[in-house]
N, CA, C and O atoms as a GROMACS GRO file, in nm:
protein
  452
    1UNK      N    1   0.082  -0.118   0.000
    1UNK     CA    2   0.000   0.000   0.000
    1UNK      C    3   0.087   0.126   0.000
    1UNK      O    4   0.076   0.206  -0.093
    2UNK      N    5   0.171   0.146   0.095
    2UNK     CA    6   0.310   0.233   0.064
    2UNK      C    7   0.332   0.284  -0.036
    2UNK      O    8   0.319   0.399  -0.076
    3UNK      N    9   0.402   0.110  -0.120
    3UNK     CA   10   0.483   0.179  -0.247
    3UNK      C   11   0.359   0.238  -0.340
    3UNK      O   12   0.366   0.330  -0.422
    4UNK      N   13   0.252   0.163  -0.306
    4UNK     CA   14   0.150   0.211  -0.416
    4UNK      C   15   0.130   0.365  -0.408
    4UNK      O   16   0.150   0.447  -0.496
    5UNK      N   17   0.075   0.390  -0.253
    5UNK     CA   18   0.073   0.560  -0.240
    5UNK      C   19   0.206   0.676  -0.307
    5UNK      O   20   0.183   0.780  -0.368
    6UNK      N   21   0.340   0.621  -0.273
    6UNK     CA   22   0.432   0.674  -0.316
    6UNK      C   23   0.460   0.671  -0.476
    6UNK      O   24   0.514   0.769  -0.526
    7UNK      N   25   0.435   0.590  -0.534
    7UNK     CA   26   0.390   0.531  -0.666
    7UNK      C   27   0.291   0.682  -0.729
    7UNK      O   28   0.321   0.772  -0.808
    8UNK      N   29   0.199   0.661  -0.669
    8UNK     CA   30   0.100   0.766  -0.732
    8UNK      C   31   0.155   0.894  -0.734
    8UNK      O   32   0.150   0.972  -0.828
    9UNK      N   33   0.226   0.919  -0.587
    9UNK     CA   34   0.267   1.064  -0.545
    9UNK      C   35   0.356   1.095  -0.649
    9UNK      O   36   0.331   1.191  -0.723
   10UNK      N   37   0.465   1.022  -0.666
   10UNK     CA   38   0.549   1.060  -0.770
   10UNK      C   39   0.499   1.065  -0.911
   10UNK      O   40   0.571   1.127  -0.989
   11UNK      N   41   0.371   1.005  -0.966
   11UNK     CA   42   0.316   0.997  -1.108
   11UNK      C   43   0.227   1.149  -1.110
   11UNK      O   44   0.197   1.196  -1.220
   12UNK      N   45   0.196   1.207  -1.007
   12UNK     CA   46   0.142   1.342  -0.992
   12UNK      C   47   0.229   1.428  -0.986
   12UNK      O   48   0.233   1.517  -1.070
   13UNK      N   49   0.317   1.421  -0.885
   13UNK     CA   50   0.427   1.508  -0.910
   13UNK      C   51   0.498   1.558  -1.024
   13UNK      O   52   0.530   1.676  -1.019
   14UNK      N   53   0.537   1.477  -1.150
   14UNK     CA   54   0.575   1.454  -1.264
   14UNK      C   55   0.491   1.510  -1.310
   14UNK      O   56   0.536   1.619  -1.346
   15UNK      N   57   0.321   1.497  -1.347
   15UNK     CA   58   0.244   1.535  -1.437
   15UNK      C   59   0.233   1.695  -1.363
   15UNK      O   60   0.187   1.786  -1.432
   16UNK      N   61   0.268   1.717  -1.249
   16UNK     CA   62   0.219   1.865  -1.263
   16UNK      C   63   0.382   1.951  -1.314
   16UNK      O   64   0.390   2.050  -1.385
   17UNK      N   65   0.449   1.904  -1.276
   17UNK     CA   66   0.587   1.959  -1.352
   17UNK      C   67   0.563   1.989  -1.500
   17UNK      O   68   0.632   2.084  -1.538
   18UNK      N   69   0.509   1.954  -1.566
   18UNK     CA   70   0.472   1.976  -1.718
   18UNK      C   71   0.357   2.070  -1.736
   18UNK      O   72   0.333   2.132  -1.840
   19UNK      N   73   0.289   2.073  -1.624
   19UNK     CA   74   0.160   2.182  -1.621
   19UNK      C   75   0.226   2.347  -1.576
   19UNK      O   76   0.195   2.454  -1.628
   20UNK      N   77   0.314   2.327  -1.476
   20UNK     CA   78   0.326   2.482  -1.435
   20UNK      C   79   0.344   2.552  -1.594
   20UNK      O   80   0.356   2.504  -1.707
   21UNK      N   81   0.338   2.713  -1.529
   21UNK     CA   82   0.374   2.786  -1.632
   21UNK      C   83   0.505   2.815  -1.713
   21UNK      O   84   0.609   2.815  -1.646
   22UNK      N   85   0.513   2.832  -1.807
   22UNK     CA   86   0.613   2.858  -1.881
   22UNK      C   87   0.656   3.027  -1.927
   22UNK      O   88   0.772   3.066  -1.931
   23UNK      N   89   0.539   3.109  -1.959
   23UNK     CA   90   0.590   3.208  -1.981
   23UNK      C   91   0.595   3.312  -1.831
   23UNK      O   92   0.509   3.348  -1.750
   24UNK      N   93   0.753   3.338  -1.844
   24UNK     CA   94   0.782   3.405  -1.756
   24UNK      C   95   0.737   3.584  -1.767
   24UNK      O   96   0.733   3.653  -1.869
   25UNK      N   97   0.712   3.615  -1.654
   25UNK     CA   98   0.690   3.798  -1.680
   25UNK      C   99   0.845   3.844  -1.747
   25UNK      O  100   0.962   3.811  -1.731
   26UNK      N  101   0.769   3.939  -1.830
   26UNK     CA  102   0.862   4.077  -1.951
   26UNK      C  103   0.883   4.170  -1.908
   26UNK      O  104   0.792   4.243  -1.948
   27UNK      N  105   0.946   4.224  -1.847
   27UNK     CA  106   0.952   4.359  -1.831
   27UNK      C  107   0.936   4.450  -1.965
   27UNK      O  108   0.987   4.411  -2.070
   28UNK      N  109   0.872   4.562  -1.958
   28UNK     CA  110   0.786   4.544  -2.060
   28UNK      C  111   0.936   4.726  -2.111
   28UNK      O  112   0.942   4.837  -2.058
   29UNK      N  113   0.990   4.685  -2.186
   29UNK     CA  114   1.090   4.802  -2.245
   29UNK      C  115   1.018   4.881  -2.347
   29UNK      O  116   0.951   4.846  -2.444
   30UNK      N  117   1.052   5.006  -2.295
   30UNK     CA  118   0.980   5.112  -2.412
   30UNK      C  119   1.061   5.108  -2.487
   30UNK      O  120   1.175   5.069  -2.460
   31UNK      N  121   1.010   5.160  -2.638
   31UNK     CA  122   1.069   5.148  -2.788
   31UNK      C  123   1.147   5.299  -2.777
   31UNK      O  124   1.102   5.396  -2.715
   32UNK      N  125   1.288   5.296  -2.859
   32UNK     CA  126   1.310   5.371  -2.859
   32UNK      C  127   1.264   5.511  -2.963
   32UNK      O  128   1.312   5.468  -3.067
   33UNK      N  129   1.229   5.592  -2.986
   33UNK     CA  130   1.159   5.721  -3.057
   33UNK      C  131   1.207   5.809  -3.114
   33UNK      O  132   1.314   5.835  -3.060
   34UNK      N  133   1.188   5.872  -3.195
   34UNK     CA  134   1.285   6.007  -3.262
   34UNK      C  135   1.225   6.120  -3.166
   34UNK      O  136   1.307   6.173  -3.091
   35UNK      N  137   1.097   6.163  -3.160
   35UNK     CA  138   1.076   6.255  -3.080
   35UNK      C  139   1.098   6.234  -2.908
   35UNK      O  140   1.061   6.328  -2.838
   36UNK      N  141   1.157   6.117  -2.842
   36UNK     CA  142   1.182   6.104  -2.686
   36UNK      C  143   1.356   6.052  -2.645
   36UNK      O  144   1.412   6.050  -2.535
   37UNK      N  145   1.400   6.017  -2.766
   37UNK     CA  146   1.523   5.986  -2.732
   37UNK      C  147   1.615   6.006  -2.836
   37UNK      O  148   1.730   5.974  -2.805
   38UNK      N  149   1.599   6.051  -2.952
   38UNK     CA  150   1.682   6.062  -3.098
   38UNK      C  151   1.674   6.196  -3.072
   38UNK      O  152   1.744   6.228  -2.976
   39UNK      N  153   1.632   6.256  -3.107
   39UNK     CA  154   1.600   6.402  -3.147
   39UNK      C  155   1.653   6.499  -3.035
   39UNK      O  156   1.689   6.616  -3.051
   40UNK      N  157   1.650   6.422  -2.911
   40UNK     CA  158   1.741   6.532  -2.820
   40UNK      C  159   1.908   6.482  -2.803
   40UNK      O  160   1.988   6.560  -2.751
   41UNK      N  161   1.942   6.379  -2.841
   41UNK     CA  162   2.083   6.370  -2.922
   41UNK      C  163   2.144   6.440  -3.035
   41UNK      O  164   2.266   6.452  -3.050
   42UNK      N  165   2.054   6.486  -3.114
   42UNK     CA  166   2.052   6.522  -3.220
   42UNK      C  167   2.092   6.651  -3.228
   42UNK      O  168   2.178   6.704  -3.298
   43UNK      N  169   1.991   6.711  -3.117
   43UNK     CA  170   1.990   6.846  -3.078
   43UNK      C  171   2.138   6.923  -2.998
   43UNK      O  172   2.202   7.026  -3.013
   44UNK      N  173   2.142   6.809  -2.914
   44UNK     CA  174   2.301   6.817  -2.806
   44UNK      C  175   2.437   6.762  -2.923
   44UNK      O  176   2.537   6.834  -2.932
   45UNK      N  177   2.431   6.668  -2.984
   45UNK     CA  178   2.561   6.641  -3.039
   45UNK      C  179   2.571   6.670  -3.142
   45UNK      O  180   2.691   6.689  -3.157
   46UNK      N  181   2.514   6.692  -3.248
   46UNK     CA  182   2.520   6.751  -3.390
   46UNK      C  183   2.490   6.876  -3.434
   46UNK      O  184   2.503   6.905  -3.552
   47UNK      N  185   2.451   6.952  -3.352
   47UNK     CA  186   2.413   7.086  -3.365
   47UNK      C  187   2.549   7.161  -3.344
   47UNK      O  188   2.628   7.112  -3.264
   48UNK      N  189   2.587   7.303  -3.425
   48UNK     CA  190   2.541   7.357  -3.507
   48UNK      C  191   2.510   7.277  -3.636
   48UNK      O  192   2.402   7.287  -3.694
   49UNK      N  193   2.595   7.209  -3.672
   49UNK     CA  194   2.641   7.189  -3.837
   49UNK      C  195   2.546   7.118  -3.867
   49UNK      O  196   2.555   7.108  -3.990
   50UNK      N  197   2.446   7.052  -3.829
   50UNK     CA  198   2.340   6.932  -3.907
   50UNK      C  199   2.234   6.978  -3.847
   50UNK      O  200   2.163   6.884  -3.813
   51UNK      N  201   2.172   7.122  -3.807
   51UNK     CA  202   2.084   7.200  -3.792
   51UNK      C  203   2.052   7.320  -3.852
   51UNK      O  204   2.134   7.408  -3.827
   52UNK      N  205   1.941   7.358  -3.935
   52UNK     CA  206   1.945   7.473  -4.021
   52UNK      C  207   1.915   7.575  -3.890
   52UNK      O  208   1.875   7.544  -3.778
   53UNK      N  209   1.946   7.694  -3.937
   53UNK     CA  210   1.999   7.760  -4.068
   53UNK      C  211   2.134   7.775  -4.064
   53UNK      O  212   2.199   7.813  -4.162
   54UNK      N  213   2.198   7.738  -3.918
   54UNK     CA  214   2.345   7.791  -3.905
   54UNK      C  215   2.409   7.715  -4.004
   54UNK      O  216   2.489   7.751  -4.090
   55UNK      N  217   2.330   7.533  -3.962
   55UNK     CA  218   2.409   7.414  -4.019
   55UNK      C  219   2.426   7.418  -4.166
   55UNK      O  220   2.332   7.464  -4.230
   56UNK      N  221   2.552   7.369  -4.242
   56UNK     CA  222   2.548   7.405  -4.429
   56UNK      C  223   2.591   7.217  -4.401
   56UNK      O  224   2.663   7.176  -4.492
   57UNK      N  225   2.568   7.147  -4.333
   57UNK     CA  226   2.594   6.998  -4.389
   57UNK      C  227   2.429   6.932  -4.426
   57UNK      O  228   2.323   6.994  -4.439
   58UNK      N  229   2.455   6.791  -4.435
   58UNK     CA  230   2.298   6.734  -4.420
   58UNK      C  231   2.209   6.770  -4.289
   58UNK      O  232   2.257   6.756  -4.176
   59UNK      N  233   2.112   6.805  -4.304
   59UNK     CA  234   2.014   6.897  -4.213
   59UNK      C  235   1.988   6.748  -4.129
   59UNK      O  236   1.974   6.655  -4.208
   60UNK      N  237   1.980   6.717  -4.018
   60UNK     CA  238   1.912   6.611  -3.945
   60UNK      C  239   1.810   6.656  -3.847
   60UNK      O  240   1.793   6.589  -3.745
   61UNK      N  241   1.720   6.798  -3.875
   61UNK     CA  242   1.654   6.809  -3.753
   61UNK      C  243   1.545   6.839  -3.798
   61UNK      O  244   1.501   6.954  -3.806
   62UNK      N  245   1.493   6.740  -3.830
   62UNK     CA  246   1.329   6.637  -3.871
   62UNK      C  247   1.331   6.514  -3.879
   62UNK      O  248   1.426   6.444  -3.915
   63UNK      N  249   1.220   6.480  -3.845
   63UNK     CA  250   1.196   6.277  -3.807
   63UNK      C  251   1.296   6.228  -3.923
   63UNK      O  252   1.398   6.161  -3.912
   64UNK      N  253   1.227   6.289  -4.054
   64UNK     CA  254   1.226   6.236  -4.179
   64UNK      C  255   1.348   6.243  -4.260
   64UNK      O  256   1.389   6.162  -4.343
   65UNK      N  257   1.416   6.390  -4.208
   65UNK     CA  258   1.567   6.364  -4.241
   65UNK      C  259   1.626   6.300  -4.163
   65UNK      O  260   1.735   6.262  -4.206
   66UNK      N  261   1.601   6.267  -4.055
   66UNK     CA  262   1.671   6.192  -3.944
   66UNK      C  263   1.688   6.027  -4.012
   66UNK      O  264   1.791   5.972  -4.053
   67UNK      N  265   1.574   5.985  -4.006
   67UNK     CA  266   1.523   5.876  -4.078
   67UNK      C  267   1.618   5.812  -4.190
   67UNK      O  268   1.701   5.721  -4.189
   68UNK      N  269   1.557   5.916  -4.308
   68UNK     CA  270   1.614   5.888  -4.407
   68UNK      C  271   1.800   5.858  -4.432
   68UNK      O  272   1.858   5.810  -4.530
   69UNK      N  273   1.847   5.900  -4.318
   69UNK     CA  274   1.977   5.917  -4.301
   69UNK      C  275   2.046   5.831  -4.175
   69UNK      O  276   2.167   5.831  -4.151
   70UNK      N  277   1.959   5.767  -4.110
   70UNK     CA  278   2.015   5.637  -4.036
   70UNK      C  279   2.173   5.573  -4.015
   70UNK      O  280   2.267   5.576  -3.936
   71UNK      N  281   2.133   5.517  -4.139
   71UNK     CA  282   2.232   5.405  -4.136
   71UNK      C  283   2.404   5.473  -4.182
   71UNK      O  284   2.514   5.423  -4.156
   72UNK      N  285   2.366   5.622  -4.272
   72UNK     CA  286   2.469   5.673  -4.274
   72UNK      C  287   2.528   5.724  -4.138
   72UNK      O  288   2.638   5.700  -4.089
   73UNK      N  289   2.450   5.781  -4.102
   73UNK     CA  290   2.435   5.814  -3.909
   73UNK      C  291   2.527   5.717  -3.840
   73UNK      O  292   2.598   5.771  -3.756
   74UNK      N  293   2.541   5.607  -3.852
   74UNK     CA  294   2.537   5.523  -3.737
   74UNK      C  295   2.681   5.468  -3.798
   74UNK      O  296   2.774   5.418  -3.736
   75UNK      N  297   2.670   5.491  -3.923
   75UNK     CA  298   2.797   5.430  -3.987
   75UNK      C  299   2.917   5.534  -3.946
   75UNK      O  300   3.032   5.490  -3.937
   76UNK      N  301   2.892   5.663  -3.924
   76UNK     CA  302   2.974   5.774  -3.924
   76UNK      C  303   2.995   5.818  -3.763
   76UNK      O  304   3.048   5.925  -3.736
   77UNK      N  305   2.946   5.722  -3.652
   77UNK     CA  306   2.899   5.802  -3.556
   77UNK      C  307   3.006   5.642  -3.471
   77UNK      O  308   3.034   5.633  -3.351
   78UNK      N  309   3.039   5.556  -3.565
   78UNK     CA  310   3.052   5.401  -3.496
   78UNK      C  311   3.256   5.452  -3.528
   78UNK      O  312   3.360   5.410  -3.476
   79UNK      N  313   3.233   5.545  -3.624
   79UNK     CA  314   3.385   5.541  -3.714
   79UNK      C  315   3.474   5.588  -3.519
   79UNK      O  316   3.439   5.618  -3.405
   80UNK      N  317   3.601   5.564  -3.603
   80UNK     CA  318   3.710   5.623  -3.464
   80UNK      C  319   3.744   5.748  -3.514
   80UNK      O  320   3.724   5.765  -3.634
   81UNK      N  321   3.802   5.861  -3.434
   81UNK     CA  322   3.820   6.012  -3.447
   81UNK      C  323   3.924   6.042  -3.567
   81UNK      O  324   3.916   6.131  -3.652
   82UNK      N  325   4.032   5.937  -3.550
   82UNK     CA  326   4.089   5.952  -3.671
   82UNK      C  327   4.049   5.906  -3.815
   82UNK      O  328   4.119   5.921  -3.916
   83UNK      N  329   3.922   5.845  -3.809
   83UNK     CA  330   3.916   5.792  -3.935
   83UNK      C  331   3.835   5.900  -4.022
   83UNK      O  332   3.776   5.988  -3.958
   84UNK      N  333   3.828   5.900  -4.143
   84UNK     CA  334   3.786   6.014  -4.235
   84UNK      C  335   3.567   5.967  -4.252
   84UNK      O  336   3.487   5.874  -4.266
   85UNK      N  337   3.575   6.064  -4.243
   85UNK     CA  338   3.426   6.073  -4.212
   85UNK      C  339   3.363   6.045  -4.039
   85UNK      O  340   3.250   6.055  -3.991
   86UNK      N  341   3.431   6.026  -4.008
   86UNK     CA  342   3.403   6.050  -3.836
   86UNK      C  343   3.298   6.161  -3.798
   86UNK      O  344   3.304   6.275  -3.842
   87UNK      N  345   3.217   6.123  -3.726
   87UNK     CA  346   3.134   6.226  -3.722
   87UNK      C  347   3.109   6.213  -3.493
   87UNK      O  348   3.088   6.098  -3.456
   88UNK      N  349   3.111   6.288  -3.413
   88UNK     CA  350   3.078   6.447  -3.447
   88UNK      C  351   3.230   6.536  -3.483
   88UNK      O  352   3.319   6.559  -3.402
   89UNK      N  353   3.228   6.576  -3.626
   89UNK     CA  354   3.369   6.652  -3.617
   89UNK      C  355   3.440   6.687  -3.532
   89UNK      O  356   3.380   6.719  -3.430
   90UNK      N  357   3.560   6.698  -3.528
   90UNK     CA  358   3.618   6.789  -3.388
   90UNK      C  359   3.565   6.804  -3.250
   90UNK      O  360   3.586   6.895  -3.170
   91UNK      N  361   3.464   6.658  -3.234
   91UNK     CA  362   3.413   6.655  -3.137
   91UNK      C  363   3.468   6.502  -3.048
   91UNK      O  364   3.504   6.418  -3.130
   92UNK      N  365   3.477   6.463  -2.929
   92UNK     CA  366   3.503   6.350  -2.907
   92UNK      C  367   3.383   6.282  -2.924
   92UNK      O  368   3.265   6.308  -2.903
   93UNK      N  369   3.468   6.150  -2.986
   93UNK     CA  370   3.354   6.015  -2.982
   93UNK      C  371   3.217   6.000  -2.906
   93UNK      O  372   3.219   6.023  -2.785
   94UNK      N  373   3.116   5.970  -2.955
   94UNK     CA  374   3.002   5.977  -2.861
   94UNK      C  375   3.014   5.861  -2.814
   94UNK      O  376   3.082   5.774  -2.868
   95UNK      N  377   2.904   5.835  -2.629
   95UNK     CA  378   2.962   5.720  -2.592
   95UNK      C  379   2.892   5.581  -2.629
   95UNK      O  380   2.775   5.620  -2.629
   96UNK      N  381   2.886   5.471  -2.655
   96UNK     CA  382   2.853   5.402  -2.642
   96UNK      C  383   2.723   5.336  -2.671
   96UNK      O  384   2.677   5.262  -2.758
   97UNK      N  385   2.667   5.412  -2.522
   97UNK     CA  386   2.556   5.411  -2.489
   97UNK      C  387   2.400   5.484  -2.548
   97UNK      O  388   2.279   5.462  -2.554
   98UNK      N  389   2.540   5.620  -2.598
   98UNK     CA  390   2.427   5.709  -2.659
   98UNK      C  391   2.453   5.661  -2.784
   98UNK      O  392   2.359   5.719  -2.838
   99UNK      N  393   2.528   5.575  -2.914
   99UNK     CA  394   2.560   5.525  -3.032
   99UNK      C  395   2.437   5.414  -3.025
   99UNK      O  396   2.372   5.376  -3.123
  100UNK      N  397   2.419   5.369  -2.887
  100UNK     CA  398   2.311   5.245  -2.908
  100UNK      C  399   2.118   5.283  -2.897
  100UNK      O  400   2.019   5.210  -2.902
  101UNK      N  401   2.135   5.418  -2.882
  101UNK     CA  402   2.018   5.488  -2.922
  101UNK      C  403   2.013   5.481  -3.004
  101UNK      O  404   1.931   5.403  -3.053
  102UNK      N  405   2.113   5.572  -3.099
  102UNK     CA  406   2.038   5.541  -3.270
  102UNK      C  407   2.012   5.399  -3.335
  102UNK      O  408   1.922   5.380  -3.417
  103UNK      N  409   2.128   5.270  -3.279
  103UNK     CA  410   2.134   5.145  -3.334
  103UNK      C  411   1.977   5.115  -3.276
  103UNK      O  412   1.903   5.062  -3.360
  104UNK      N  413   1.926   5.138  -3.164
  104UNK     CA  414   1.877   5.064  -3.123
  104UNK      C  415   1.665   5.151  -3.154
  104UNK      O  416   1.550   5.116  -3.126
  105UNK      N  417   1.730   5.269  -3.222
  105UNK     CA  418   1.593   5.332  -3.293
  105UNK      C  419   1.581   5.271  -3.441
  105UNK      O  420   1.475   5.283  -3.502
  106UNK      N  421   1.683   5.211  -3.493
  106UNK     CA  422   1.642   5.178  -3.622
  106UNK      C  423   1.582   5.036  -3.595
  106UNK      O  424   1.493   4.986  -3.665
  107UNK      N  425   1.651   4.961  -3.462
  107UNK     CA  426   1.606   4.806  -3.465
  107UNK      C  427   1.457   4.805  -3.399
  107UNK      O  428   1.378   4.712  -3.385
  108UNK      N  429   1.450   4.919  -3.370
  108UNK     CA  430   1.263   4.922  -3.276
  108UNK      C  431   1.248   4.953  -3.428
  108UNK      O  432   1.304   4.850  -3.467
  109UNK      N  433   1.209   5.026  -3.560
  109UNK     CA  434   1.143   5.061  -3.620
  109UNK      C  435   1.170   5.178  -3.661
  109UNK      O  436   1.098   5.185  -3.760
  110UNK      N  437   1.207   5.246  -3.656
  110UNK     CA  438   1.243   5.398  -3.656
  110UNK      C  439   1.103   5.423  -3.664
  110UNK      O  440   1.030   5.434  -3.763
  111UNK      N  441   1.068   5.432  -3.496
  111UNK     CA  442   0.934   5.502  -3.423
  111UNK      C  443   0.970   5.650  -3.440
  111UNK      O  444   1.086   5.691  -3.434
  112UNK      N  445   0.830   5.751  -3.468
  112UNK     CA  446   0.861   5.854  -3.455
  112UNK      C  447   0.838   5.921  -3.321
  112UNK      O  448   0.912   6.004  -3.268
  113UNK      N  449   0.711   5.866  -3.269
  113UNK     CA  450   0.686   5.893  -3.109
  113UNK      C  451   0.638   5.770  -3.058
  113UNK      O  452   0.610   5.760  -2.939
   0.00000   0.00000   0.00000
């Protein structure tokens, strides 16, 4: 009678191991945005020169020029200080963190808000 009870206990035990849940809670990460997190980078590290009217390079201060200009962005922003096309000119390297804003606005979607 024992092994039988222990028998069962363990054949329940087993079947509920396969029942618990599986999906764990998400913390749920906001997307990154041109108008909440691009656009005030934009404003702080590229300004004067990629802001009209002072700026005479590519204008980046609209969603849409922003946008449209991404991947050149990110390509020029990833370069090292000595390399030619480095961007922010004569500025030190941006860090990191703020480089993984823009990487990480094109991989959300390039959200505008």
């Amino acid at each position: 009678m024992k092994k039988m009870i222990l028998l069962l206990l363990m054949s329940v035990g087993a079947l509920f191991q396969f029942c618990s849940s599986t999906k764990k809670a998400q913390a749920s990460v906001p997307k990154v945005t041109y108008t909440a997190n691009v656009q005030p980078l934009i404003v702080n590290n590229c300004s004067p020169c990629h802001i009209p009217p002072k700026g005479n390079k590519e204008a980046l201060n609209t969603y849409e020029t922003a946008k449209a200009n991404i991947d050149e962005s990110i390509v020029r922003i990833n370069k090292k200080p000595d390399e030619k096309g480095f961007m922010p000119f004569k500025h030190p390297k941006l860090s990191d963190s703020t480089v993984n804003v823009f990487v990480q606005w094109k991989a959300d979607g390039l959200l505008e808000k």
